[in-house]
C-alpha distance (Angstrom), angle and dihedral (degrees) to the residues before:
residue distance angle dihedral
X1 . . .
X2 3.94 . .
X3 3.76 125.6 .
X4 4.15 95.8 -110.8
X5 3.69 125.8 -157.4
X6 3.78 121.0 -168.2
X7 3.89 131.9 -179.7
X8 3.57 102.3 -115.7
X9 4.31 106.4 -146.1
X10 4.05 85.4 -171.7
X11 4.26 91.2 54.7
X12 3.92 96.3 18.7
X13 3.30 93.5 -122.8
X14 3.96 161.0 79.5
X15 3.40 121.3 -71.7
X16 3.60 148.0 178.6
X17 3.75 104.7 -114.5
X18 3.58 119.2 -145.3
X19 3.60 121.9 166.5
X20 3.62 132.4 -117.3
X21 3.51 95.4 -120.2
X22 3.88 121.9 31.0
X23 3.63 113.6 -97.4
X24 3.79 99.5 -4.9
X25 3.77 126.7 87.9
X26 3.82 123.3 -158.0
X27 4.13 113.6 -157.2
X28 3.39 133.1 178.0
X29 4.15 122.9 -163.1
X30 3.83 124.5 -175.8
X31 3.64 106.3 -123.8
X32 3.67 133.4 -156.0
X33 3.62 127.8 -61.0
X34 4.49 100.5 -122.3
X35 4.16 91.6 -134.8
X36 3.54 99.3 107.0
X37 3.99 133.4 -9.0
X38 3.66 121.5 -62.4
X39 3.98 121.1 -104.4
X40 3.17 130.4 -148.3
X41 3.98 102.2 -96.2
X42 3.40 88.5 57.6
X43 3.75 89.8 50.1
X44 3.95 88.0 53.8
X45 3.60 89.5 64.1
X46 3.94 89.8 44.0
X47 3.83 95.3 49.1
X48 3.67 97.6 47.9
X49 4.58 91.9 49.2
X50 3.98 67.9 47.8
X51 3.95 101.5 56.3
X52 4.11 86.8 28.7
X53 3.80 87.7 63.6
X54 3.53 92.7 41.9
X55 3.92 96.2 46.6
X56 4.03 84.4 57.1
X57 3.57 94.2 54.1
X58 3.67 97.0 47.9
X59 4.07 80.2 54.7
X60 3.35 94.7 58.9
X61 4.06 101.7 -98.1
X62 3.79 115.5 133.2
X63 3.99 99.4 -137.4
X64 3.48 134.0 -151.2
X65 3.49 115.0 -162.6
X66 3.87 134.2 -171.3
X67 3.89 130.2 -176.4
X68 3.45 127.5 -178.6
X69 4.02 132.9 -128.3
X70 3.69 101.9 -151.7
X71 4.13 102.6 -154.6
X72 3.82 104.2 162.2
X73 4.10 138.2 26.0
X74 3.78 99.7 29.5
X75 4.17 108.1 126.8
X76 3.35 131.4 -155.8
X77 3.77 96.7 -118.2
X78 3.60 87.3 55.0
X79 3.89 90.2 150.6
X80 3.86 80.8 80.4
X81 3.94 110.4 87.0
X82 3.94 74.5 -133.6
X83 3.74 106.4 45.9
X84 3.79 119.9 -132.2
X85 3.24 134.5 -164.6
X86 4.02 121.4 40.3
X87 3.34 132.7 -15.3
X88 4.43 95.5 -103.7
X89 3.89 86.4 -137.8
X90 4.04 84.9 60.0
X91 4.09 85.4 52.4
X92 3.63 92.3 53.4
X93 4.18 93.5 47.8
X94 3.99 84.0 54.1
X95 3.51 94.1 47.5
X96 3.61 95.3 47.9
X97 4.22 92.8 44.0
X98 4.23 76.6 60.2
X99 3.52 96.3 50.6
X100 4.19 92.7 46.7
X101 3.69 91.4 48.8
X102 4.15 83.0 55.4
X103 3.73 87.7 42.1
X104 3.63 94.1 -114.9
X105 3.86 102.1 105.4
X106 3.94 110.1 124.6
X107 3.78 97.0 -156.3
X108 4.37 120.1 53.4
X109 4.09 94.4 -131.6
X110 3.40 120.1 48.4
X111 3.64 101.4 172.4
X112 3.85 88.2 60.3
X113 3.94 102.1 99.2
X114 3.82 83.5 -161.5
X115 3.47 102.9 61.6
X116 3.98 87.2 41.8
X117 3.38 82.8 54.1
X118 3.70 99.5 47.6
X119 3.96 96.1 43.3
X120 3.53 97.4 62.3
X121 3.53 95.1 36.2
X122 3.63 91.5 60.1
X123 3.76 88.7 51.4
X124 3.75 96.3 56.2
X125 3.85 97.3 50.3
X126 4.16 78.9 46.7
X127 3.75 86.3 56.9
X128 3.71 98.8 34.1
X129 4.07 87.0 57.5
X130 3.79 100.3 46.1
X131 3.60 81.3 56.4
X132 3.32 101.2 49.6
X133 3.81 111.2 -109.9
X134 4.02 113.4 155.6
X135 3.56 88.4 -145.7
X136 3.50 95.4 68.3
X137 3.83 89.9 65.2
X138 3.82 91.9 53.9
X139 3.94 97.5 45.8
X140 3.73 97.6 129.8
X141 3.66 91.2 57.0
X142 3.83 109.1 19.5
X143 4.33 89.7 39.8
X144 3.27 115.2 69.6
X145 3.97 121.2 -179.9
X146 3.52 114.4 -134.5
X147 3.88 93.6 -132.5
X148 3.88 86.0 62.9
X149 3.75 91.2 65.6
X150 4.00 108.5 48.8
X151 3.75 83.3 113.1
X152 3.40 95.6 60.9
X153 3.88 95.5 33.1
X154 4.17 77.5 56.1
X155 3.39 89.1 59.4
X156 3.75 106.6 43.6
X157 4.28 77.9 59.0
X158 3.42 95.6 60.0
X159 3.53 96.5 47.5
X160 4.00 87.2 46.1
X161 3.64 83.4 60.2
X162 3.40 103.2 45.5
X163 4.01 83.7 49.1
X164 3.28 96.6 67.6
X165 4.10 83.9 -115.8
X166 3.66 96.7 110.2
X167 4.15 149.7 25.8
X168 3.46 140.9 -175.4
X169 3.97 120.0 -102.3
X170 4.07 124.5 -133.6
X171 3.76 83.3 -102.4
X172 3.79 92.2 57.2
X173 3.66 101.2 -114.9
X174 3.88 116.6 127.2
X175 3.53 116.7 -132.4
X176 3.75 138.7 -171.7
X177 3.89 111.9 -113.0
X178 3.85 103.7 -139.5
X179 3.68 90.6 -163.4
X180 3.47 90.3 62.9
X181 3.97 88.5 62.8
X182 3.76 114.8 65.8
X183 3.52 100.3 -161.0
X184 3.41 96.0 51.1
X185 3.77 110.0 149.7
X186 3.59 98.1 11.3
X187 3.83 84.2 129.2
X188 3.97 102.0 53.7
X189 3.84 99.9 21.2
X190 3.65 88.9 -121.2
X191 3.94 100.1 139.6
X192 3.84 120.2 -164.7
X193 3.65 89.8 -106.6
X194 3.62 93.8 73.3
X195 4.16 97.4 27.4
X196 3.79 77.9 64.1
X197 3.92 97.4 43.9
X198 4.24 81.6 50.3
X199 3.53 91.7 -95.7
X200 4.41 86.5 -133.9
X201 3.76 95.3 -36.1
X202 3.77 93.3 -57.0
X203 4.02 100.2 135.1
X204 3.51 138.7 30.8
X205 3.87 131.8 -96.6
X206 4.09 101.8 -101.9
X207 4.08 85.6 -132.3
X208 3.55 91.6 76.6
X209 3.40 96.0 70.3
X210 3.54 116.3 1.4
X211 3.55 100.1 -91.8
X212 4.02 121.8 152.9
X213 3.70 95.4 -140.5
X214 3.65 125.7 34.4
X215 3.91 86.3 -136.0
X216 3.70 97.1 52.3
X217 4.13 107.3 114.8
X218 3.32 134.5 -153.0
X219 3.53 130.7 -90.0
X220 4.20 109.6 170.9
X221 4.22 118.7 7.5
X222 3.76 114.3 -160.5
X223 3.91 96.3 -136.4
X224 4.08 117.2 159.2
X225 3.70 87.7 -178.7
X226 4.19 99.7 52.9
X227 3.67 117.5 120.9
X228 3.67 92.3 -116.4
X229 3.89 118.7 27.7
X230 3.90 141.3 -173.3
X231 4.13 137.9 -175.8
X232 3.68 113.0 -105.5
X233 3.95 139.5 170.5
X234 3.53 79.7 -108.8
X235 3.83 99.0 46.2
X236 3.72 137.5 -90.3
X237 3.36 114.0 -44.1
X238 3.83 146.4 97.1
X239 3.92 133.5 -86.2
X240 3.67 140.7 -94.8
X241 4.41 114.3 -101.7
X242 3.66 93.0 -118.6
X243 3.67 98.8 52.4
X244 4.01 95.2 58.8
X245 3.61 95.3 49.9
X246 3.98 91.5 58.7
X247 3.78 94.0 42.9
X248 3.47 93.6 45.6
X249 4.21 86.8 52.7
X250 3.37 93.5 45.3
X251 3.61 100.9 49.0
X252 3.68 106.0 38.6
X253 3.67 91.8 37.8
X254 3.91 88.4 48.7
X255 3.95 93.1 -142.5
X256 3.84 135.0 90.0
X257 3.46 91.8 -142.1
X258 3.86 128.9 29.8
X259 3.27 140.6 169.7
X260 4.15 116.7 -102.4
X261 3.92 125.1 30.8
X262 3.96 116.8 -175.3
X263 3.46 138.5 -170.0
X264 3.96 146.1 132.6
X265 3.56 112.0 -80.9
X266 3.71 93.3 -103.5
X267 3.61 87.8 73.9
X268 3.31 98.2 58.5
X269 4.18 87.7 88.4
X270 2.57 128.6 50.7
X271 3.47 102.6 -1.5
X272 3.81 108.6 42.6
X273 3.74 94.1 37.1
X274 3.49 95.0 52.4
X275 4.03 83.5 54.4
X276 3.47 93.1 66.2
X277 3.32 102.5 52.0
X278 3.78 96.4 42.1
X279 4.08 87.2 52.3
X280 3.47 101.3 41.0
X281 4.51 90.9 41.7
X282 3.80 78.8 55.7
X283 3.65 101.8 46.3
X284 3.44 102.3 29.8
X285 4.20 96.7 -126.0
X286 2.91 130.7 134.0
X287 3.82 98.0 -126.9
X288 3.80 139.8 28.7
X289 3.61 112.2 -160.9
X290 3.71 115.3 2.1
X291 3.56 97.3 -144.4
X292 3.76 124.6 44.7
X293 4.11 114.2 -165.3
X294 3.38 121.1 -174.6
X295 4.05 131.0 -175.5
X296 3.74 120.8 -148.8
X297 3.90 128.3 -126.8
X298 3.25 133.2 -73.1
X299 4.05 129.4 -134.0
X300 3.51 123.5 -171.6
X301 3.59 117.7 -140.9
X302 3.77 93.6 -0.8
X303 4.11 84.9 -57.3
X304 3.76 140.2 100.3
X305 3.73 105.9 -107.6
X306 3.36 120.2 -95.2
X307 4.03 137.7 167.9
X308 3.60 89.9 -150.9
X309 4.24 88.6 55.3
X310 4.05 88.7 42.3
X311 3.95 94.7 -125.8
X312 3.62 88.0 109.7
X313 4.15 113.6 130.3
X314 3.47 144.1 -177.1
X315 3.82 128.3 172.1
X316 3.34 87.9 -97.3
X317 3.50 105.5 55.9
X318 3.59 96.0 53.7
X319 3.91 95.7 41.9
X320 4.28 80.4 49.6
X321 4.07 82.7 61.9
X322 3.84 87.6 53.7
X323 3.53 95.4 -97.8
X324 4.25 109.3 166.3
X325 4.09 94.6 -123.6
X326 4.05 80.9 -138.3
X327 3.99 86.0 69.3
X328 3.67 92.4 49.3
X329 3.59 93.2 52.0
X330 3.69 86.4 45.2
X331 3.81 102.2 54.8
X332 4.27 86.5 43.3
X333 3.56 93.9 58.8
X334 3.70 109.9 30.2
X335 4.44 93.8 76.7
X336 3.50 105.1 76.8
X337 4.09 106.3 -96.1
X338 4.09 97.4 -123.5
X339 3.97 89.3 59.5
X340 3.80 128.5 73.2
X341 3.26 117.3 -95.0
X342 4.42 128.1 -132.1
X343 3.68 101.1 -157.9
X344 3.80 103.3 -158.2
X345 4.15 138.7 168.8
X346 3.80 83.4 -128.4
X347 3.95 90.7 49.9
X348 4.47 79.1 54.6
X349 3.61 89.7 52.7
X350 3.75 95.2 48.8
X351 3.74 87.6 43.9
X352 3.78 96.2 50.7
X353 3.49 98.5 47.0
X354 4.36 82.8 48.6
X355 3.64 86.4 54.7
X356 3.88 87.3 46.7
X357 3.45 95.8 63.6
X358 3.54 95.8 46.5
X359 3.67 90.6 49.4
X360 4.06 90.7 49.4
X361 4.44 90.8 41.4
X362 3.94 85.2 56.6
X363 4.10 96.8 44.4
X364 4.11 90.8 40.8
X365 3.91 82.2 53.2
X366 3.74 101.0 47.1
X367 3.91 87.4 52.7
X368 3.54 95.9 47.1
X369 3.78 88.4 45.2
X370 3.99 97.2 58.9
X371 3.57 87.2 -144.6
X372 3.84 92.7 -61.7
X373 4.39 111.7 145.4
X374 3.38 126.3 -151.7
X375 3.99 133.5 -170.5
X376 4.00 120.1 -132.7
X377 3.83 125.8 178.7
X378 3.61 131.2 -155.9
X379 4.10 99.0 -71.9
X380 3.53 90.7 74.2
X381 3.57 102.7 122.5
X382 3.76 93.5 -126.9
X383 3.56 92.7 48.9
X384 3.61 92.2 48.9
X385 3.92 93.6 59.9
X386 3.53 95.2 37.6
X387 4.18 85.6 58.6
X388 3.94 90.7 39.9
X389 3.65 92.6 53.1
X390 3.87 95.5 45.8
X391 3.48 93.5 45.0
X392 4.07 90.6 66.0
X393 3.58 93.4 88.3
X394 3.97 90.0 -58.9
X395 4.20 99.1 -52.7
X396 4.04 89.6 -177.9
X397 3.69 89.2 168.4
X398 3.84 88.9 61.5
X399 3.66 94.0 54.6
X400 3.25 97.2 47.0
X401 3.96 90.5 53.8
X402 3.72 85.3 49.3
X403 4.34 88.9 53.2
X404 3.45 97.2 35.9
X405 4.50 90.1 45.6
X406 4.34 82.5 46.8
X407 3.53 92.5 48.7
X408 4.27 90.7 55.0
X409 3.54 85.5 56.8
X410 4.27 128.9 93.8
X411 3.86 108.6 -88.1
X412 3.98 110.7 -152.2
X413 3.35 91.0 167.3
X414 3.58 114.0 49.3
X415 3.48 99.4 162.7
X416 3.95 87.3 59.6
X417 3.79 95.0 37.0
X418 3.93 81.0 54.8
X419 3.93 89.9 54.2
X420 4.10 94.2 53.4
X421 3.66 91.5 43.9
X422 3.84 87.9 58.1
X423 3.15 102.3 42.2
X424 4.26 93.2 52.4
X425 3.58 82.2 48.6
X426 4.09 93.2 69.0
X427 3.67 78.0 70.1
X428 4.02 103.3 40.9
X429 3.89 93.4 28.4
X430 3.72 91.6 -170.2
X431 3.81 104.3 119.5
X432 3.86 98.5 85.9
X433 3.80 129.2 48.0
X434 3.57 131.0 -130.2
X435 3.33 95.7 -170.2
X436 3.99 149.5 66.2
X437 3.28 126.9 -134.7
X438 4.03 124.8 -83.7
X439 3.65 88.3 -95.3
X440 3.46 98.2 52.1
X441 4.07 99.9 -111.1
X442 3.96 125.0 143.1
X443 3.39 125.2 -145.4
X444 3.87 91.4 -107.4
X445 3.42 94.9 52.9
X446 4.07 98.4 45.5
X447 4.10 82.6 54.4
X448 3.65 97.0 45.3
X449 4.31 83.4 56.3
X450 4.04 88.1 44.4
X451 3.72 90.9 65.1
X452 4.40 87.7 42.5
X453 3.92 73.1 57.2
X454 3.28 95.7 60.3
X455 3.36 96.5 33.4
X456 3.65 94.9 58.2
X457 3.87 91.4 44.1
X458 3.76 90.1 54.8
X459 3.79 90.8 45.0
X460 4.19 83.6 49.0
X461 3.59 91.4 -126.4
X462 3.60 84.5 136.8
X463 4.49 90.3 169.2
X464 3.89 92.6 58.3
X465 4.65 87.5 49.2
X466 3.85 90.4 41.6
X467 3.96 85.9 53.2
X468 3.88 95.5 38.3
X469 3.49 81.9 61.0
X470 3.39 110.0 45.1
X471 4.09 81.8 51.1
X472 3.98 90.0 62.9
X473 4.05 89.9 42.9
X474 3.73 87.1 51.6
X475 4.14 90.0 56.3
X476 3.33 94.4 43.5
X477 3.96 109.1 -89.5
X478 3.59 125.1 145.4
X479 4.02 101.3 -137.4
X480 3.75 112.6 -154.5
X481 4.12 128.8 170.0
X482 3.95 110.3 -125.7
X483 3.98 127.8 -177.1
X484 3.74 83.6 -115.3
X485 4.01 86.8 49.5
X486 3.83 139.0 -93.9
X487 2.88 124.7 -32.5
X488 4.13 147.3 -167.7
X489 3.85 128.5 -137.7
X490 3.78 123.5 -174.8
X491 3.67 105.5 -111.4
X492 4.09 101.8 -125.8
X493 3.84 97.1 -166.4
């Protein structure tokens, strides 16, 4: 196997990554929360856990990979180790009691947090699959839904408590005592010096609720009222963010500590720092996850996004503009993941015409190949630069100057070239589509009116081809004349 090298968030650093347990690679990624549709920033952070996992594999690791559906307990205000504000599920039951009474709601009950829950969920593993995200396929396994795991969330609290690592307030609530945990902000930098001086706003004053440090978080809130509600020790109510997302890890993943945590770096405080000290309190290690990986942000157009400034996407309002979900994917993974990220329609353009050329390699290779196969293993030379470069802390714009340099070059052997370019597209997984285009056309069918095209030209009913072809440009078909006759490419971007 490859010499890896990782940026380390915990240690701030590169490091040689080795895992835990020879050969196999346990790796935990906070998922969405299911109250509205994902965009595309979150995406970023999916794609790259997605090209991570599939970098490891392609190295020989067998991975086991978890991600989370958070469906209960995360606030608004969730820049406060605490959360404030409403429960975000609770925002998407409102907005969806809006859209019924305008006869637009996509789901009959509204006030049922569940099938809330379950709507959006089912339209981010939608999403997650068109663009090519092998978790998607293992969702009933590799998922988990927070509101499957209060039991065990339960539990982690009571040992807390028995730990030492937490109490219960006057108010009831059960909080975390940060003081308890030594290492407590090793991850962010945020000591308790300044958590206690507010550190900008970022935790709560401890007279609100008789906590004993201002930074101390919340693990279990007796709440009667809450959207969604369960008995506890401590009383019915629901639990803090932070606690599912180590339960969750923990139970799924069957370890207490494992080898890869990911995230974007907004979770890196509160959120992933309180992680580790929950886990570890409850365990009694010294570490959670040994690596921390963080992407950056994304802007779109130079600019945060912002409904108000229109530069607001999700998946599916760019694969609505006929957008192949293979260029999306593309453009999201090919920046490297610890630098910001300029989301632009040129950057789509460049991407599709990337994807293009991949597309064209593979289809010039399968001709010259005559349907011959051929099997290739690591030495390859390609394949050996294409592992190099992603084992420097993930450098995907290195390997794909190394694929897009080999693919320039004279190809003898098609039937191998064909082989390497399949097997660096487990990581890339941009060569097939999952998708039609925006107006709803297969391949098949935008042939089939290519040859009415023709047809019609022949015929000189010159109104009926104009209008044929107008029809593919309207779904999203490039429609060019050839010497062998015209002809209809998906438009990628």
């Amino acid at each position: 196997m490859p010499d890896i090298r990782f940026y380390n968030t915990l240690t701030h650093q590169l490091e040689t990554f080795e895992p835990i347990e020879l050969g196999k690679v346990y790796m935990y990624n906070c998922g969405p929360t299911v109250y509205d549709f994902a965009h595309i920033g979150n995406f970023r952070a999916f794609v790259f856990a997605d090209v991570l996992r599939r970098f490891l594999e392609l190295a020989g690791f067998d991975v086991h990979q978890v991600m989370n559906i958070t469906d209960v307990g995360h606030m608004t205000e969730d820049q406060l180790a605490d959360g404030g504000g409403e429960d975000k599920m609770q925002v998407a039951a409102q907005r969806l009691k809006e859209a019924k009474k305008a006869g637009r709601a996509p789901i009959d009950n509204p006030d049922d947090p569940y099938q809330v829950s379950a709507y959006y969920a089912d339209a981010f593993i939608e999403d997650a699959k068109k663009l090519g995200l092998l978790i998607a396929d293992e969702q009933d396994r590799n998922m988990p839904r927070a509101t499957a795991y209060v039991e065990n969330m339960q539990g982690l609290i009571s040992r807390l408590i028995d730990n030492g690592h937490a109490y219960v307030a006057d108010d009831g609530a059960v909080y975390y005592s940060v003081e308890s945990f030594s290492q407590y902000g090793r991850l962010s930098g945020n000591t308790l010096d300044r958590l206690r001086g507010g550190a900008g706003g970022r935790v709560q004053d401890e007279h609100q609720s008789g906590k004993r440090h201002p930074a101390d978080f919340l693990l279990w809130k007796p709440d009667q009222t809450h959207i969604m509600k369960w008995d506890s020790p401590w009383g019915t109510g629901y639990p803090g963010w932070h606690i599912e997302c180590s339960a969750m890890a923990t139970s799924v993943l069957g370890r207490d500590v494992i080898d890869i945590h990911t995230g974007g770096e907004d979770n890196i405080f509160p959120h992933h720092e309180c992680e580790i000290a929950q886990t570890c309190g409850a365990t009694g290690n010294e570490s959670f996850a040994r690596f921390w990986m963080h992407t950056r942000f994304l802007q779109v157009e130079g600019e945060k996004m912002s409904k108000s400034k229109g530069n607001f996407f999700t998946v599916r309002d760019l694969l609505d503009k006929g957008i192949d979900p293979a260029v999306i994917r593309y453009e999201l993974l090919r920046a490297h993941y610890r630098s910001n990220m300029n989301f632009t329609i040129k950057g789509l353009e460049d991407a599709g015409n990337a994807v293009r050329r991949l597309r064209d390699f593979e289809k010039d290779m399968i001709e010259q190949a005559g349907g011959e196969e051929a099997q290739v293993d690591s030495s390859h030379p390609l394949l050996t630069e294409f592992v190099e470069q992603l084992s420097d802390d993930l450098n995907v714009s290195g390997a794909l100057g190394s694929v897009f340099k080999w693919i320039r070059e004279d190809h003898k052997q098609p039937a191998e070239s064909l082989a390497v370019l399949r097997k660096v597209d487990h990581v890339l997984n941009v060569l097939q589509s999952s998708a039609t285009a925006s107006g709803g056309l297969e391949q098949s069918q935008a042939d089939d009116m290519c040859r009415q095209i023709d047809e019609a030209r022949a015929a000189k009913d010159y109104g009926k081809a104009d209008e044929l072809r107008a029809q593919l440009n309207e779904a999203g078909y490039d429609v060019k004349n050839t010497p062998a006759g015209t002809v209809a490419e998906r438009r990628l971007a």
